[in-house]
N, C-alpha and C positions, 0 to 999 in steps of 0.2 A: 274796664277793669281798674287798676292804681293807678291808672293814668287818667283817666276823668277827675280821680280827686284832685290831681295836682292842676287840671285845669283847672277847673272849678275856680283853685285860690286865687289864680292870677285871671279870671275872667273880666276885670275892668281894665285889662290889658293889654289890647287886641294886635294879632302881628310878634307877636314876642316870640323868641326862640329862647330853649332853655338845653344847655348841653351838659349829657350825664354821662359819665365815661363809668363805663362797668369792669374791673382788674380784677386777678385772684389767679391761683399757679392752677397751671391745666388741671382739665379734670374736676374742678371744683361744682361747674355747672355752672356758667358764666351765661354759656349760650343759649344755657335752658332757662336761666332768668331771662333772658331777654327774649326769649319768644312766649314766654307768660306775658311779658308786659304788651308785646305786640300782636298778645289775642293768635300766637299761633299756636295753641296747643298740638296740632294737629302734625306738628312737625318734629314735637320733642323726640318722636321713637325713633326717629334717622339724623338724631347728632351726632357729628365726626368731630374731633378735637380741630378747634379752627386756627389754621397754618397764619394768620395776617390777623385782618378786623371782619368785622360783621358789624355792620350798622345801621339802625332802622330810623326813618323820620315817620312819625306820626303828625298828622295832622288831625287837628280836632277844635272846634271853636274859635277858630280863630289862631290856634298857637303850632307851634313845628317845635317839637323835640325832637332833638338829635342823641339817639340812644348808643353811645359805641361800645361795641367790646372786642376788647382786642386780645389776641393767643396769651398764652400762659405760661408756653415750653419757655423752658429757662433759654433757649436762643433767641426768642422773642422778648423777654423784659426789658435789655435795653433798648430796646427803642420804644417802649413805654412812653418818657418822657418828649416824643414829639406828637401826642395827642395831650399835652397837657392844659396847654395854652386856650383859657378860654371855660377850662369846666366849670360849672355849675353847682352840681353834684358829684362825690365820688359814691359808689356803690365796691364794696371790697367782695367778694364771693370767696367764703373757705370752706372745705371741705371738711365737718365736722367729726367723718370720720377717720379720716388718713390720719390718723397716729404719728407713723413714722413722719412725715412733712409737713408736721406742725411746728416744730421754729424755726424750721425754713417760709413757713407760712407767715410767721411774725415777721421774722427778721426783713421782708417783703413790703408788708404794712408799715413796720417802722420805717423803710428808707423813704418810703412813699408820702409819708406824713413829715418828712425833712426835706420835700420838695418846695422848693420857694412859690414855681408857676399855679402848686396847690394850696399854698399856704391857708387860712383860715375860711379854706373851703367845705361843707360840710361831709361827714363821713356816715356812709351807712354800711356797716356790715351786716350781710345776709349768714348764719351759720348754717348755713344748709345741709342738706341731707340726715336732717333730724329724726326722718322717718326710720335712721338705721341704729339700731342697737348698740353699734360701738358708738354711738357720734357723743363728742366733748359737749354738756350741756353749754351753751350762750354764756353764763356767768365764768364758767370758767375759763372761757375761751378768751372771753373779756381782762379778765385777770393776768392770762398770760400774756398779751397783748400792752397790758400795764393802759386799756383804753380809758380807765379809772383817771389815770394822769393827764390826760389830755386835757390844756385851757384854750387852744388857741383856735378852736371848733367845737362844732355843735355834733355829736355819734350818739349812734345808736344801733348796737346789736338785737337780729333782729329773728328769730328759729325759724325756719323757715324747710321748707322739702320742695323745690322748686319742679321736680318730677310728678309732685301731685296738685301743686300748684298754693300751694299752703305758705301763710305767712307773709307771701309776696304783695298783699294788700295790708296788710298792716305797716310791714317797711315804707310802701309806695305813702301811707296816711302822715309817716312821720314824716317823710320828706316834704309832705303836701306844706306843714306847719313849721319847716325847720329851714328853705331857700329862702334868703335874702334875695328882696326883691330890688336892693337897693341901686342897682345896676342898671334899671330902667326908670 
C-alpha cells in the first residue's frame, strides 16, 4: 500500500530502518492509520482506544520501518516525549470532526513542533475522518493550526477517512518525497 512507495525511494539503500511515530489525542484514529499502513484492514472493526503504544515493523525490500503509535488520553501525552529520540517522520492524526477538542488538538501539535528531539523533522498531518459531515475541511484546519507559519519543516495536511482507507496513500506519496535521506 504507502509503504512500497516509501520503499521504493529509498531502494538503493538496503538494510535501512526508517522510524515514524504516529501522535494525535485519543479517538482521532491513530490506530486505524496504522493498521491501513500495515495492510490490516481486517482488524479496523475491533479498535479499542490504545492504553500504551502499538507498533508495527514492516519489512519489505530490504528496509524495516518502525511504525509507533502511541495512546492519546491526555494521561498518556506526557510521556510522549520518550519516543521521540530518533524519529524520522511525525504523522499528527486529528479528528476533523471533534469541534469541541480542536484547540486542545492545536494547542497539542503546537507544543509538539517546540520539541527540540523533533525539531526540523518532517510533519504529516492526516485530517481524518473526512468522510463525516461535520469534519473541519484540511485548509482550515491548517489555518488554525497557523501550519502556514511553519519554516523549520517540511508539512503537509493530508484529508484523509482512515476507516475507509482513503487518503492514507496520498499522505504515505508525500512522505515518500518529503524524508531526508540525509542520515544514511
Amino acid at each position: 500500500m504507502g509503504l512500497l512507495s516509501l520503499l521504493r525511494k529509498f531502494r538503493k539503500q538496503p538494510s535501512r530502518e526508517l522510524r515514524i511515530l504516529i501522535l494525535g489525542l485519543d479517538n482521532a484514529g491513530k490506530t486505524t492509520v496504522l493498521r491501513v499502513l500495515a495492510s490490516e484492514q481486517d482488524e479496523i472493526k475491533n479498535t479499542t482506544p490504545t492504553q500504551g503504544f502499538n507498533v508495527k515493523s514492516v519489512h519489505s525490500q530490504g528496509f524495516k520501518l518502525n511504525i509507533w503509535d502511541i495512546g492519546g488520553q491526555r494521561t498518556i501525552r506526557p510521556y510522549w516525549k520518550h519516543y521521540f529520540e530518533g524519529t524520522d517522520v511525525l504523522i499528527f492524526v486529528v479528528d476533523s470532526a471533534d469541534m469541541m477538542r480542536m484547540d486542545e488538538t492545536g494547542e497539542e501539535l503546537s507544543e509538539l513542533l517546540q520539541e527540540h528531539k523533533l525539531a526540523g523533522v518532517p510533519l504529516l498531518v492526516f485530517a481524518n475522518k473526512q468522510d463525516l459531515d461535520l469534519a473541519m475541511p484540511p485548509d482550515e484546519i491548517a489555518e488554525k493550526f497557523q501550519l502556514t507559519s511553519l519554516t523549520d519543516r517540511r508539512w503537509q495536511i493530508q484529508p484523509c477517512s482512515a476507516l475507509r482507507g482513503e487518503g492514507i496513500q496520498e499522505g504515505m506519496d508525500w512522505m515518500a518525497k518529503n524524508v531526508s535521506t540525509s542520515k544514511w
